[in-house]
C-alpha positions, 0 to 999 in steps of 0.5 A: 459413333457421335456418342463415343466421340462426346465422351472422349471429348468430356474425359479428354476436358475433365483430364486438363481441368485435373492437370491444370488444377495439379500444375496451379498447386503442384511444384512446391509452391508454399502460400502464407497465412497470417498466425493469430496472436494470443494472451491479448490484453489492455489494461486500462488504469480507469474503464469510466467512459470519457476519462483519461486512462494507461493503457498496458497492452499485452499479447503473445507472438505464435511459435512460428511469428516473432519479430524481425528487423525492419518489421512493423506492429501496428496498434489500432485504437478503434474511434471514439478513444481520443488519443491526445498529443501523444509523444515518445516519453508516452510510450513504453515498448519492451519484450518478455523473455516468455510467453507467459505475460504474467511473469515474464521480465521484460526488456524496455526498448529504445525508441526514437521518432525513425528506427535506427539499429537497435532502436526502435521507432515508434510514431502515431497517427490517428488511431494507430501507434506504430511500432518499427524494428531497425535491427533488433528483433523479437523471438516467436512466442515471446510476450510483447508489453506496450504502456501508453500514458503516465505509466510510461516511464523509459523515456522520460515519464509519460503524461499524455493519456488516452481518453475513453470513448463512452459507455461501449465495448471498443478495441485495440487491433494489431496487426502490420508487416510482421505478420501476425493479427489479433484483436483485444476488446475492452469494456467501457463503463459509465463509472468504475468507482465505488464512494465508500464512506464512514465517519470516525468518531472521537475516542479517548482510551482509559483504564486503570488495571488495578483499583486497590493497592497497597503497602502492608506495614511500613518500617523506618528501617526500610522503604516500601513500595505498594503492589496489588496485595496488601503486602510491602516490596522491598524493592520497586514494583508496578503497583498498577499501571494506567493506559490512555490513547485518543484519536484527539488531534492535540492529544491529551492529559493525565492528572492526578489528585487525592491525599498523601497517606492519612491517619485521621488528623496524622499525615505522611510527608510528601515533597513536590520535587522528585526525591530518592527514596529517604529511608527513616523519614516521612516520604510518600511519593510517585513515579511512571514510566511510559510504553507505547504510543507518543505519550509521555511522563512530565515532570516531576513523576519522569525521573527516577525519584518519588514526587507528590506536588500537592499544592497544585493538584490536579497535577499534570503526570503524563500528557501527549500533545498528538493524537497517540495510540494506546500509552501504558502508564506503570505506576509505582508508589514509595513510602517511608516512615520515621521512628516517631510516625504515629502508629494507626492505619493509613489510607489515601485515594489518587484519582486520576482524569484522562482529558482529550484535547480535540 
């Protein structure tokens, strides 16, 4: 009889522990849980440990978060980042318009040391910067874009960094009245620079595309311009060309020096100033033009007519008074004879010096 009455006694506590329990979590009562963040990430201009640093922060609210006016995000540097006197033109706070923080657009908000309406305030103390909704809001799932530091520049451009603490693992934490929380850790190193060095060394470009060129047989009826072959042009053509280029801060020049056309004791007549081409009179003559580069033709091989200063050979034909990339030179060459020039084959060498003015 004792027996049975004990375990009435144990099934009638077991019963109102079920009832309590049921009556505890029953009628509709909802309990609410923090939503973890997520693409959480700051962007630090410098990881070298006790430098000065931008900060980009970044991290996704749950679909189910967001931010609603008049609530907080919180954004906890955790000790040994020093955060100097920071003020509003430091910060700047925009929200994307997805949930992808590498491509969304983000819209800057504006902020002011207390929210009012649509702006937003934003203060920090200690560790924490502080982030206030008045009545503007974000939507769930959304990325969230904090810039900390000279890269900040809504409000005016920021000038006050954050220092980082030494070589460590630190963190930035985020949390506040909107509900969500997360953390984004960052890797502090002694030094994140690379010395990279190397030496230039001084060069001066010259070449000259063809060695030996030539007129054929001249006529005193007509004017005749050198080419590659051992043939007259009738009109003027590129004999050659010549390309200079230096890495000389006050550039460099181009002479030229040698012999009109000769013929043993028999010479063709040349003329200093820069002469058209004069059918049926002694002339032989030069002139370039220039491509490329800064380098330029001088006086009197720039015009259109024909010069052979030979009184003050070397004579200067082109020159840069800079450093210049490569200049291709294009030489062309005119003679011409009288009636009366002495019959016989003629020759002339031109040497021409490149000279780097370093």
């Amino acid at each position: 009889m004792n027996t049975r009455l004990i375990s009435k006694a144990s099934v009638a506590t077991a019963l109102s522990l079920v009832l309590g329990l049921l009556m505890l979590t029953g009628g509709g009562a909802e309990v609410a849980y923090a939503l973890g963040l997520t693409s959480m990430s700051d962007a630090l201009s410098t990881i070298k440990a006790s430098t000065l640093a931008n900060h980009e922060i970044k991290f996704v609210t749950p679909a189910g978060g967001g931010v609603a006016a008049g609530e907080t995000i919180t954004y906890n540097f955790s000790s040994g980042f020093v955060m100097g006197s920071q003020v509003l033109a430091d910060w700047d706070f925009a929200s994307g318009d997805s949930n992808n923080c590498s491509t969304a657009n983000f819209t800057e908000k504006t902020l002011a040391a207390t929210p009012s309406g649509t702006t937003w305030g934003a203060a920090v103390s200690g560790q924490v910067i502080t982030i206030t909704s008045g009545t503007d809001t974000v939507a769930a799932d959304r990325c969230i874009r904090l810039r900390v530091g000279s890269n900040a520049s809504t409000g005016g451009g920021g000038t006050i960094r954050i220092t980082n603490p030494t070589a460590s693992s630190p963190t930035v934490a985020f949390y506040g009245t909107f509900g969500d929380t997360g953390t984004t850790t960052v890797n502090i190193i002694g030094d994140d620079q690379v010395a990279v060095t190397a030496t230039v060394d001084q060069s001066l470009t010259f070449s000259i595309s063809d060695n030996t060129v030539g007129f054929g047989s001249l006529s005193a009826s007509a004017a005749c311009f050198a080419q590659g072959t051992a043939a007259c042009s009738a009109s003027e053509v590129e004999a050659h060309n010549i390309i200079v280029g230096t890495n000389a801060g006050s550039g460099y020049s181009l002479t030229v020096n040698g012999t009109t056309l000769t013929n043993g004791a028999f010479t063709i007549a040349t003329t200093s100033a820069n002469t058209a081409s004069t059918v049926g009179s002694e002339q032989f003559g030069l002139r370039m033009t220039a491509t490329g580069g800064v380098g330029a033709v001088v006086a009197p091989y720039a015009a259109a007519g024909y010069a052979f200063d030979s009184l003050n050979f070397p004579d200067q034909v082109a020159a840069s008074s800079a450093a210049s990339a490569n200049t291709t030179y294009s030489v062309r060459y005119i003679a011409n004879i009288a009636s009366n020039t002495e019959a016989g084959a003629y020759t002339s060498t031109l040497t021409y010096v490149a000279t780097a003015n370093f």
